[in-house]
Backbone as CSV, one residue per row, in Angstrom:
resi,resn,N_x,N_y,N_z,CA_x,CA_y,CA_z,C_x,C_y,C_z
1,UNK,3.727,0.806,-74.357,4.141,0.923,-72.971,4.189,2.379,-72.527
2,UNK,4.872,3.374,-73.328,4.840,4.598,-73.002,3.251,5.317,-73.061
3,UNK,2.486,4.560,-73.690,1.436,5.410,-73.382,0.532,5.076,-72.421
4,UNK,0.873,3.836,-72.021,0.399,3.009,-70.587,0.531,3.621,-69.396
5,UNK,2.179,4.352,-69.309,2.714,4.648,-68.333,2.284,6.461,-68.294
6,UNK,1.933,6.675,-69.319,1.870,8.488,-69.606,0.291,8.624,-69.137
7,UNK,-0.764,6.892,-69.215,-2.442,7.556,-68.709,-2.352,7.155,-67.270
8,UNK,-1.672,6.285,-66.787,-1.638,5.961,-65.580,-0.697,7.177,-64.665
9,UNK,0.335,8.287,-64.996,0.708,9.355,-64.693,-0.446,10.131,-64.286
10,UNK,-0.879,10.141,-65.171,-2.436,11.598,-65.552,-3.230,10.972,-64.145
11,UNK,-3.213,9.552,-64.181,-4.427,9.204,-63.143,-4.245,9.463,-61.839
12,UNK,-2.755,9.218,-61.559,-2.747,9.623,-60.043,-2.938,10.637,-59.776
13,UNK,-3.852,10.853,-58.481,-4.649,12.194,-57.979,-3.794,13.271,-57.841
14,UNK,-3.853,14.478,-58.228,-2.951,15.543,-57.899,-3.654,16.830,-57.756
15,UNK,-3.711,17.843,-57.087,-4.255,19.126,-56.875,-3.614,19.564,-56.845
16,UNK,-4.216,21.022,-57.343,-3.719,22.281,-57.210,-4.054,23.276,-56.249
17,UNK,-3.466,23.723,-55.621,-3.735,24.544,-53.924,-3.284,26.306,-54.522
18,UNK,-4.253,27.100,-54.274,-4.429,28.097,-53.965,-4.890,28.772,-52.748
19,UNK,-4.191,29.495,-51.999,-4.772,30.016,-50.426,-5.075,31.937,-50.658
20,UNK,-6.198,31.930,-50.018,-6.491,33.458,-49.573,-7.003,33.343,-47.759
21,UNK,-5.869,34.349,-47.350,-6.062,34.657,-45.728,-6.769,35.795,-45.978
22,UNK,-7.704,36.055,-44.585,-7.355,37.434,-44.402,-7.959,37.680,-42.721
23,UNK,-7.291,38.313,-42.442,-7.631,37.979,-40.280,-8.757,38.601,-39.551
24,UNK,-9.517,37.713,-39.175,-11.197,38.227,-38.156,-10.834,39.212,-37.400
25,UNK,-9.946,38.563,-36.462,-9.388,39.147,-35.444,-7.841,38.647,-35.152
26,UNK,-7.728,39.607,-34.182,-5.841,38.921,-33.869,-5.496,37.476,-33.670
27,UNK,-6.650,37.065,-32.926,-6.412,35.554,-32.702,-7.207,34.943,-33.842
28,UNK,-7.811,35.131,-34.442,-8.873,34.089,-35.620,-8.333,34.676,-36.636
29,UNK,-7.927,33.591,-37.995,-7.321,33.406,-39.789,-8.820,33.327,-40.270
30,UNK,-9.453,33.782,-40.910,-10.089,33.346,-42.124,-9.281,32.830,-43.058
31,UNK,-9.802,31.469,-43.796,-8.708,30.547,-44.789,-9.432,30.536,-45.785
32,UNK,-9.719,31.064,-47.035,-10.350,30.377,-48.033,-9.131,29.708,-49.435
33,UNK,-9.884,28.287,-48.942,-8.545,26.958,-50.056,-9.523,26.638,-51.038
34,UNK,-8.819,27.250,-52.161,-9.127,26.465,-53.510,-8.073,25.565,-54.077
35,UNK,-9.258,24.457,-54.570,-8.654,22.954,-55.113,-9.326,23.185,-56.070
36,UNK,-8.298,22.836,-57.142,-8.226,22.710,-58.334,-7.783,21.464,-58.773
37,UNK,-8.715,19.958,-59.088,-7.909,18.944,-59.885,-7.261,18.751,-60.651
38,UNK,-6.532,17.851,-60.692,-5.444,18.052,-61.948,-5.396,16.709,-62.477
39,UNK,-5.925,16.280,-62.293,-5.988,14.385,-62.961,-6.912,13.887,-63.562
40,UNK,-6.704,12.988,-64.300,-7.835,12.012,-65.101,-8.868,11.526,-64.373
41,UNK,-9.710,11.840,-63.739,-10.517,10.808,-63.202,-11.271,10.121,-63.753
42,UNK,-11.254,8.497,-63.376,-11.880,7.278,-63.771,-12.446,6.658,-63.100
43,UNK,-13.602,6.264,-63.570,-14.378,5.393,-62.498,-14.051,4.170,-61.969
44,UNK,-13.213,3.377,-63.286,-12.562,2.004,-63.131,-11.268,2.216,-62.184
45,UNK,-10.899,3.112,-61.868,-9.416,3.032,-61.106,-10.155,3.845,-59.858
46,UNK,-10.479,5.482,-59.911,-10.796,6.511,-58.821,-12.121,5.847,-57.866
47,UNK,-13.309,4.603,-58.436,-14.507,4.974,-58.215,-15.412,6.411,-58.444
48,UNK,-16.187,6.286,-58.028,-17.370,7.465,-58.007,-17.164,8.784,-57.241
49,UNK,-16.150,8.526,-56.016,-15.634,9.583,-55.521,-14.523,9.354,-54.566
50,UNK,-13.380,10.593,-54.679,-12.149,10.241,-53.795,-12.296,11.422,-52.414
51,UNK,-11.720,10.651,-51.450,-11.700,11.576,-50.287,-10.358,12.222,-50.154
52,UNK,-10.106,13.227,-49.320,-8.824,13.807,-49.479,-8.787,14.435,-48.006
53,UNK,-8.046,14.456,-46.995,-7.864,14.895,-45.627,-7.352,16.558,-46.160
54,UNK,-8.165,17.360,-45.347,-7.586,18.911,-45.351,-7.071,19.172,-44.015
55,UNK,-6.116,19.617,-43.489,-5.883,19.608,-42.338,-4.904,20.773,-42.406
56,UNK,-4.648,21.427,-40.969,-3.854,22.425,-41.215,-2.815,22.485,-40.096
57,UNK,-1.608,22.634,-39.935,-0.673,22.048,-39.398,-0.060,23.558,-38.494
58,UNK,0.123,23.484,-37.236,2.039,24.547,-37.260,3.039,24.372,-37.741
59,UNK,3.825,25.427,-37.727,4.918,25.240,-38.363,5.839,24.227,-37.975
60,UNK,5.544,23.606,-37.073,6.807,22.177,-36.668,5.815,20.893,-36.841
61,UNK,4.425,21.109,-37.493,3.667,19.703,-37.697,3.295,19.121,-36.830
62,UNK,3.438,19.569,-35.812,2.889,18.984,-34.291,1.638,18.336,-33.732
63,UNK,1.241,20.299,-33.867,-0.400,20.722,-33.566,-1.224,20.658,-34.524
64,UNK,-2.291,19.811,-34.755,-3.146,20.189,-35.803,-4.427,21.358,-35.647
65,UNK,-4.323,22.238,-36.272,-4.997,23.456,-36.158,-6.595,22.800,-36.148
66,UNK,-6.874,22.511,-37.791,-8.022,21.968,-38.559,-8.251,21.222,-39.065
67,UNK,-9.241,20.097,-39.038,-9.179,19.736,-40.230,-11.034,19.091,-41.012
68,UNK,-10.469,18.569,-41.747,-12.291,18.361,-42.690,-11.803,17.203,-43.588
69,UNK,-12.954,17.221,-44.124,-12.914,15.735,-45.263,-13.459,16.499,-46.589
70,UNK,-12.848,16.364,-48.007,-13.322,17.091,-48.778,-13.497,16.043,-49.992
71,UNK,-14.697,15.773,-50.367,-14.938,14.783,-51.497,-14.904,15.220,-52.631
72,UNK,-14.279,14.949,-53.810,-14.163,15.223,-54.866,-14.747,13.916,-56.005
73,UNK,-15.765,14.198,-56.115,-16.780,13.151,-57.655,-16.411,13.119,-58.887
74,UNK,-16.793,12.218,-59.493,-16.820,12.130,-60.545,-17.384,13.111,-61.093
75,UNK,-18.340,13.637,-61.232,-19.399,14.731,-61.652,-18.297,16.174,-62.181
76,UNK,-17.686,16.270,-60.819,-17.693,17.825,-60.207,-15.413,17.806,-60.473
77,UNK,-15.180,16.800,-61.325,-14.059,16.634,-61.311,-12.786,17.383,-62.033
78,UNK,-13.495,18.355,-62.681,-13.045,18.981,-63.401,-13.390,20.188,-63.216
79,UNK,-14.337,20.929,-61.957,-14.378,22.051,-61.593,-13.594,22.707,-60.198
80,UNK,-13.466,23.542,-60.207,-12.537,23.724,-58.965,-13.629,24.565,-57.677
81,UNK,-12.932,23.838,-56.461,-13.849,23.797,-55.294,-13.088,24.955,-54.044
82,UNK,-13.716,25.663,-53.556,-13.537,26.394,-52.565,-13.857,26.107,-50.976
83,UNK,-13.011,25.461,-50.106,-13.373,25.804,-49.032,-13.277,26.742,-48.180
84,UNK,-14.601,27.177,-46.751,-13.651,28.684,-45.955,-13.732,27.845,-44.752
85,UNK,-13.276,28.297,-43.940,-13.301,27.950,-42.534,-11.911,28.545,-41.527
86,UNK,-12.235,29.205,-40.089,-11.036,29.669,-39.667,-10.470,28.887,-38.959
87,UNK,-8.349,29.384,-38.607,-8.022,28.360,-38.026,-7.732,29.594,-36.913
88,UNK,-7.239,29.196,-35.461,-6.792,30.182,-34.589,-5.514,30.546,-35.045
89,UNK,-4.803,32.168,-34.413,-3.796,32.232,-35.147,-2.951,32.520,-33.187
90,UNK,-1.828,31.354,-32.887,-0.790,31.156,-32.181,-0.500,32.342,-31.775
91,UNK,-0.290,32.391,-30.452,0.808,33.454,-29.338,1.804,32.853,-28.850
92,UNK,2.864,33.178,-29.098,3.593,34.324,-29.841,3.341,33.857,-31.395
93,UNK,2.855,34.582,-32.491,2.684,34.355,-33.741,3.359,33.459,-34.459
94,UNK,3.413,32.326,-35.188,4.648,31.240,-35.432,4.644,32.139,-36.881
95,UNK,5.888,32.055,-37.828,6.472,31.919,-38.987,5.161,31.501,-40.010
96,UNK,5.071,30.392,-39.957,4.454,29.821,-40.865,3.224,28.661,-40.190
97,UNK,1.933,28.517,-41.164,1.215,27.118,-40.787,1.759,26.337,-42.277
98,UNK,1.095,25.484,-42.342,0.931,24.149,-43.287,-0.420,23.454,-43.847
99,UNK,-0.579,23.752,-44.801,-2.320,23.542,-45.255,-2.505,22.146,-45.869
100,UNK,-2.234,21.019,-46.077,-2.614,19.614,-46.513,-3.129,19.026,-47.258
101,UNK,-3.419,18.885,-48.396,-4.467,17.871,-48.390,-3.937,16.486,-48.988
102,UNK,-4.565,15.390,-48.350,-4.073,14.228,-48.583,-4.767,13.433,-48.593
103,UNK,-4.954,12.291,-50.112,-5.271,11.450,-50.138,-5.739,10.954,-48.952
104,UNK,-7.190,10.240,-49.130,-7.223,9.235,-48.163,-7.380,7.430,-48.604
105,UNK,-6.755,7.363,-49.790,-6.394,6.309,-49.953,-5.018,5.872,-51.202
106,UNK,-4.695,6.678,-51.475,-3.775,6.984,-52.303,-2.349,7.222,-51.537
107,UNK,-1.591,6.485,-51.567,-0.406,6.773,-50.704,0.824,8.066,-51.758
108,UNK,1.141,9.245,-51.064,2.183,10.068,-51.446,1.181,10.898,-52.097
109,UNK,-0.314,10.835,-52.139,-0.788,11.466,-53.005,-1.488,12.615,-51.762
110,UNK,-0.578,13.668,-52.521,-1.135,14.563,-51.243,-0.258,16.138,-51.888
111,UNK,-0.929,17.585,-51.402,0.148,18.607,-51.618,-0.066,19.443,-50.419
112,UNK,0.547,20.172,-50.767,0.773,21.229,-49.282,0.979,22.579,-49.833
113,UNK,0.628,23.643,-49.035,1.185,25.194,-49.106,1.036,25.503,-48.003
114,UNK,2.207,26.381,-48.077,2.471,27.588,-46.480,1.250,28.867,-46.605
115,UNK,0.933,28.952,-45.291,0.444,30.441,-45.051,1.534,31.026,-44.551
116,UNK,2.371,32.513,-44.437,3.241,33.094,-44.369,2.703,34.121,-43.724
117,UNK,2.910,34.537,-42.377,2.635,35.121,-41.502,3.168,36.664,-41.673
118,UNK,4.193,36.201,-42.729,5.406,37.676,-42.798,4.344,38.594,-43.592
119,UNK,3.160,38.262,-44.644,2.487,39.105,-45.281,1.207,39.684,-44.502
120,UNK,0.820,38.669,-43.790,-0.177,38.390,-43.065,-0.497,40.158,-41.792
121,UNK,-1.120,41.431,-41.734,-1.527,42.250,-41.422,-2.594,41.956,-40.107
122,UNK,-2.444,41.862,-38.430,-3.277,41.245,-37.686,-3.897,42.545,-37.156
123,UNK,-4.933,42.781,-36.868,-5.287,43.735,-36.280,-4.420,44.160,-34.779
124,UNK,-5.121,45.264,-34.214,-3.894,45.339,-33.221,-4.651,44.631,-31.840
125,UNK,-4.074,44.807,-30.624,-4.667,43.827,-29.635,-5.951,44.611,-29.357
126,UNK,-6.642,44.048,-28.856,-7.819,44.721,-27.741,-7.795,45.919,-26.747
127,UNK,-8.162,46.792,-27.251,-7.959,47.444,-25.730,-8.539,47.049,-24.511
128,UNK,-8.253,47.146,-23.387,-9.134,46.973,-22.407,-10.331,47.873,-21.971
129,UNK,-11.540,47.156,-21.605,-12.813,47.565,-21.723,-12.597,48.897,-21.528
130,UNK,-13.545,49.878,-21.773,-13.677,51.321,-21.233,-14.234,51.174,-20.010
131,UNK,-13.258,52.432,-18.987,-13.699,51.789,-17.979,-15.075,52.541,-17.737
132,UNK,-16.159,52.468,-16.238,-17.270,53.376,-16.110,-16.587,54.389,-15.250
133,UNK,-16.865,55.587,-16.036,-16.387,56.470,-15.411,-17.989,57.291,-14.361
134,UNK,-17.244,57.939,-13.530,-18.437,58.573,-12.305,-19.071,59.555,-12.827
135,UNK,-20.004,59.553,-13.759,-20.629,60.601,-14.339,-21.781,61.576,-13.535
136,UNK,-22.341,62.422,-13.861,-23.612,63.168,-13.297,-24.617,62.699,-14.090
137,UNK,-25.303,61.700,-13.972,-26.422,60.780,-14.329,-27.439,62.220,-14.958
138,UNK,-27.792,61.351,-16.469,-28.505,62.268,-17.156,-29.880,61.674,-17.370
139,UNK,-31.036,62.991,-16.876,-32.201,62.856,-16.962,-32.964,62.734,-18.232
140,UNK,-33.972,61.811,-18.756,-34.412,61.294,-19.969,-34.622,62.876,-20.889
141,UNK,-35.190,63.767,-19.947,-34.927,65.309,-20.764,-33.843,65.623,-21.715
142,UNK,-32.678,64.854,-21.461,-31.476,65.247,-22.335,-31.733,64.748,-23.649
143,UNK,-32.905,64.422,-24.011,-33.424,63.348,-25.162,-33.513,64.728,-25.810
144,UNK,-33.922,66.103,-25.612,-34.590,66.904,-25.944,-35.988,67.236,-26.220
145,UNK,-36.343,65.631,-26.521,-37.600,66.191,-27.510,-38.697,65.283,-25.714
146,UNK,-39.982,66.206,-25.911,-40.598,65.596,-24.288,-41.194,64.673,-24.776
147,UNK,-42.011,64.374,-25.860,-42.322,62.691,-26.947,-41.169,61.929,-26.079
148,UNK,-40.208,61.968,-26.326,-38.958,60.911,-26.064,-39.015,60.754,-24.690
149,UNK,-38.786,62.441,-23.742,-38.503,61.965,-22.414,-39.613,61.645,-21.957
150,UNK,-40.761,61.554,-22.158,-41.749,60.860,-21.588,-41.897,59.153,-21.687
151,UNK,-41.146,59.010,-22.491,-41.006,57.557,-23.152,-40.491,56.468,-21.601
152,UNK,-39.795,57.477,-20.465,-38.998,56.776,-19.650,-39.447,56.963,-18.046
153,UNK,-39.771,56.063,-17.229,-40.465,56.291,-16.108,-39.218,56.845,-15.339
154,UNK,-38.849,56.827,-15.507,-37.830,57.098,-13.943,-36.814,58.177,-14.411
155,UNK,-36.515,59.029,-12.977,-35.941,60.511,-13.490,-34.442,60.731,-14.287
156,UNK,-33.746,59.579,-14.048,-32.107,59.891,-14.444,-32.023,58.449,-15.297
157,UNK,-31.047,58.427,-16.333,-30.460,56.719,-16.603,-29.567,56.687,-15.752
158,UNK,-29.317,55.507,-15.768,-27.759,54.921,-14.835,-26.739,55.117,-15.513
159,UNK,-25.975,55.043,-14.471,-24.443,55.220,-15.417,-23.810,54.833,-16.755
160,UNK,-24.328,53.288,-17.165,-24.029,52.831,-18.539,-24.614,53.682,-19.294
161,UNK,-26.068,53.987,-19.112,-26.387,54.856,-19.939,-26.545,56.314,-20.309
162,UNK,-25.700,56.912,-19.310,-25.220,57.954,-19.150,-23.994,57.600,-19.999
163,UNK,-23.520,57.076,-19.791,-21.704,57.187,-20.335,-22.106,56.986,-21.519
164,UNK,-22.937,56.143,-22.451,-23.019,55.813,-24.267,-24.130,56.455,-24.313
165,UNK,-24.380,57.546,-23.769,-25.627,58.376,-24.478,-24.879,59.258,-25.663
166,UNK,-24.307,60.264,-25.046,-23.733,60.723,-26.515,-23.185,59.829,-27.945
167,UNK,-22.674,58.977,-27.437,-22.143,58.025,-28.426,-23.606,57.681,-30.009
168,UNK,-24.423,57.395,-28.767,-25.417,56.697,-29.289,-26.367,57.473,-29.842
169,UNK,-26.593,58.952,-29.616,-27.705,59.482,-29.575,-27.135,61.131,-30.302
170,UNK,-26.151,60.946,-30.085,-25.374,62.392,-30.804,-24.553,62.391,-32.075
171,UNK,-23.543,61.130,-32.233,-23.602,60.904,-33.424,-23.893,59.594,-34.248
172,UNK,-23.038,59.367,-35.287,-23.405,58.254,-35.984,-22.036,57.037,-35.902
173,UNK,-21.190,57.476,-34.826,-19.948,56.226,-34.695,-20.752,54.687,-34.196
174,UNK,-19.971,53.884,-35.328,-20.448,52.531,-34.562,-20.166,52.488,-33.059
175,UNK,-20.751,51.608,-32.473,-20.610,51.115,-30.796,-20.629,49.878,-30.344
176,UNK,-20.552,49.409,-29.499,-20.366,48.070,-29.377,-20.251,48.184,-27.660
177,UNK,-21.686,47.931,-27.225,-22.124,47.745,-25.773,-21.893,46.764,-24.787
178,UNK,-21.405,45.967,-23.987,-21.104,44.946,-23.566,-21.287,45.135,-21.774
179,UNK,-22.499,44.819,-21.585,-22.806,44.834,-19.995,-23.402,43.343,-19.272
180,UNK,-23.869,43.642,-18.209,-24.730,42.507,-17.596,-26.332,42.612,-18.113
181,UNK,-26.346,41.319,-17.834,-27.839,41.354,-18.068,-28.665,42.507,-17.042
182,UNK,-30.110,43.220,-16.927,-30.591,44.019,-16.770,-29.906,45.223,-16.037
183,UNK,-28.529,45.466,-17.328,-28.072,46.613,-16.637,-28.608,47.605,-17.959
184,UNK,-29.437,47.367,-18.112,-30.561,48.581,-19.556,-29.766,48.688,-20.827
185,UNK,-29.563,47.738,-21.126,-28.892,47.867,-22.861,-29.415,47.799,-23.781
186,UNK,-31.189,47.675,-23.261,-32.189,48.586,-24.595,-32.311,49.680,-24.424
187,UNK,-32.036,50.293,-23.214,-32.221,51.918,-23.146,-31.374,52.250,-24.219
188,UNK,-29.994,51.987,-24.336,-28.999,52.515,-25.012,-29.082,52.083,-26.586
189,UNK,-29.727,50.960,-27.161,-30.254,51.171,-28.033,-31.599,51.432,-28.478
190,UNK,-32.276,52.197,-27.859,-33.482,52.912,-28.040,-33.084,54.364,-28.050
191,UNK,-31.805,54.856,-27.497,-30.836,55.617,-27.861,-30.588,56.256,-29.377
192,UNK,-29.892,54.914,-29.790,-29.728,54.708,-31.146,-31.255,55.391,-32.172
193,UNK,-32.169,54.418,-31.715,-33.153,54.750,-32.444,-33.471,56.194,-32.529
194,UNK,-33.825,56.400,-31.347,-34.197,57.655,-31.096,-33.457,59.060,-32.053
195,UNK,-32.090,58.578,-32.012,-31.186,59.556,-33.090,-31.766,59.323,-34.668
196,UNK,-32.131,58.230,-34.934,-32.554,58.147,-36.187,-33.413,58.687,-36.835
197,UNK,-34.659,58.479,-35.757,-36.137,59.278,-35.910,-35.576,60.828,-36.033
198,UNK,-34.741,60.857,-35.274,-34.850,62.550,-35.386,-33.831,63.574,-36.018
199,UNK,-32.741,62.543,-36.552,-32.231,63.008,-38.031,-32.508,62.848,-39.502
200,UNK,-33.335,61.356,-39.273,-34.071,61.110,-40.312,-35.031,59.764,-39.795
201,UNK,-36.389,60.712,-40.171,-37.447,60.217,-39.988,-38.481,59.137,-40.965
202,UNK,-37.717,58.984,-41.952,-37.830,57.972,-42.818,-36.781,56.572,-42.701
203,UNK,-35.768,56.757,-42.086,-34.287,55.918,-41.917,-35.601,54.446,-41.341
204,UNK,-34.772,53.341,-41.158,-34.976,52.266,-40.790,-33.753,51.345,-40.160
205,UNK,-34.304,50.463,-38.851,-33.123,50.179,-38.026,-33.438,48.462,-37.471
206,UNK,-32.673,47.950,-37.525,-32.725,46.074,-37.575,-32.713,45.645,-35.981
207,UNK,-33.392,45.265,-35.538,-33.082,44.851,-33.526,-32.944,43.122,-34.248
208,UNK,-31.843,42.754,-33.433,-30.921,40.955,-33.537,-31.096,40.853,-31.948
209,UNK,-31.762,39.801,-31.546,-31.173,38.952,-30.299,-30.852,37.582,-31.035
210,UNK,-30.963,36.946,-30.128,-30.584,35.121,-30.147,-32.057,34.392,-29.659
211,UNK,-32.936,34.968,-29.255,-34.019,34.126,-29.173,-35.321,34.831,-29.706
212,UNK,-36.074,34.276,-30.245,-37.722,34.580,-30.761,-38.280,35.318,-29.733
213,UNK,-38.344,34.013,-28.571,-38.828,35.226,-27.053,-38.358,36.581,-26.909
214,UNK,-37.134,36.880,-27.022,-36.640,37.560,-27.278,-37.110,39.019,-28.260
215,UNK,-37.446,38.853,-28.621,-37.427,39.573,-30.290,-39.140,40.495,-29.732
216,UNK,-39.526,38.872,-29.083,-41.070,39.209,-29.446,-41.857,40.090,-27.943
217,UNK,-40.987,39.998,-27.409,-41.395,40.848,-25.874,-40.481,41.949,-26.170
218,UNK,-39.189,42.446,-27.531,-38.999,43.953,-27.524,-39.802,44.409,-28.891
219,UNK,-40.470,43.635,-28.832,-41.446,44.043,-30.220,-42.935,44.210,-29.696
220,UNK,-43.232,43.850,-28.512,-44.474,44.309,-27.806,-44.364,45.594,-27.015
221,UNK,-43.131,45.457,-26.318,-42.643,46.589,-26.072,-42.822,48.186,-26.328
222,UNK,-41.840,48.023,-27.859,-41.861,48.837,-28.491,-42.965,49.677,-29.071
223,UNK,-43.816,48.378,-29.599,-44.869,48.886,-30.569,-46.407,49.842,-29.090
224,UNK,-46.102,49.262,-27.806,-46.904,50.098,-26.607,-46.273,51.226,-26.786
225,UNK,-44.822,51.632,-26.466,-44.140,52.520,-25.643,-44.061,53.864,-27.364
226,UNK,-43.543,53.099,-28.021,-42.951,54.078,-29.570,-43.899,53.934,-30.507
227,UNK,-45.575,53.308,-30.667,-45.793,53.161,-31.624,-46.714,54.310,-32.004
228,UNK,-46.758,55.064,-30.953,-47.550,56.851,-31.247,-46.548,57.576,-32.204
229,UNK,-45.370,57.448,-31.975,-43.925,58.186,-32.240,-43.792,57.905,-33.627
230,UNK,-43.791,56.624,-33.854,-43.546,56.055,-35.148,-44.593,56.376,-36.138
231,UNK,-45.982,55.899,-35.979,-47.003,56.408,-36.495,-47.125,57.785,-37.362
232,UNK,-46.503,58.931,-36.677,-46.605,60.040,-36.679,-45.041,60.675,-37.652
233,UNK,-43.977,59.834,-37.638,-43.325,59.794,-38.460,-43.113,58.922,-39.645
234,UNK,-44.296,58.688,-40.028,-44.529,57.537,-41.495,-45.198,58.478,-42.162
């Protein structure tokens, strides 16, 4: 009897919960939960695979932040599994969330851990945008080199690109541009480039949009307008 009662112990499902935070931003948690099994699994009692609800709670159980379905096999039952995924992180900041996982057919079979906000380091808020300040609009000459300012039909940039020219073109601080559409935010990274070629002329530089079209009309572009320039620095 006691050893009846000691394999049927082992069998009921139990995990082990390990959490690593660490914060995107003020409002977004990165969560990565490791599960670790802790039970006998059997095919005659568990089947082939058990489901388990992950869900992630506030601190009063209310709101559910997240949640997912996480299958655990026969196979894979004895290795331990990592999920990531972010949850938002509450204004005014709560105390604590609640991380879950629970059986989905196993009644009481379920564990929990706190995320603890008290350790938890958020970045600070946003500043508000920079504003445009009224500059004296600078002529493509300020490029220095006449290769470059010839590169640009028209006599002055506009203000955006007046204001992140130095940024972009003088030193090496990251930037982070945020305008309307055709208010020239390849000028300002052709900017960029332009500093590269001419601190180092071997360097290499990655252009990302969101569409192919995209990509492929600043890559026709380019290769008309810069591909004398480039040529000549290979």
């Amino acid at each position: 009897m006691g050893r009846t009662l000691h394999k049927l112990v082992h069998q009921f499902p139990k995990l082990d919960l390990s959490i690593h935070v660490q914060p995107i931003t003020r409002s977004m948690l990165r969560v990565e939960l490791s599960i670790l099994p802790d039970f006998e699994f059997d095919i005659n009692v568990h089947g082939y695979a058990q489901l388990f609800h992950v869900i992630v709670e506030d601190v009063n159980g209310v709101n559910i932040l997240y949640r997912e379905m996480f299958t655990l096999s026969r196979s894979n039952s004895e290795e331990k599994h990592s999920l990531l995924f972010t949850v938002p992180v509450l204004d005014p900041m709560p105390p604590l969330y609640f991380v879950r996982v629970v059986s989905d057919r196993w009644l009481h079979a379920g564990e929990s851990k706190p995320i603890s906000f008290s350790i938890v380091i958020l970045p600070p808020k946003f500043p508000p945008p920079t504003e445009l300040l009224d500059l004296q609009p600078l002529p493509p000459a300020a490029l220095g080199e006449s290769a470059l300012a010839k590169l640009y039909g028209f006599k002055e940039f506009n203000p955006i690109q007046t204001q992140t020219f130095h940024d972009l073109f003088k030193t090496n601080r990251n930037s982070l541009v945020c305008a309307p559409s055709g208010s020239g935010k390849l000028a300002c990274a052709e900017f960029a480039i332009h500093h590269m070629l001419v601190s180092d002329p071997t360097g290499k530089c990655v252009y990302v949009a969101s569409k192919d079209e995209i990509v492929n009309n600043v890559n026709k572009n380019w290769k008309k307008r810069l591909g004398s320039i480039l040529q000549s620095n290979q």
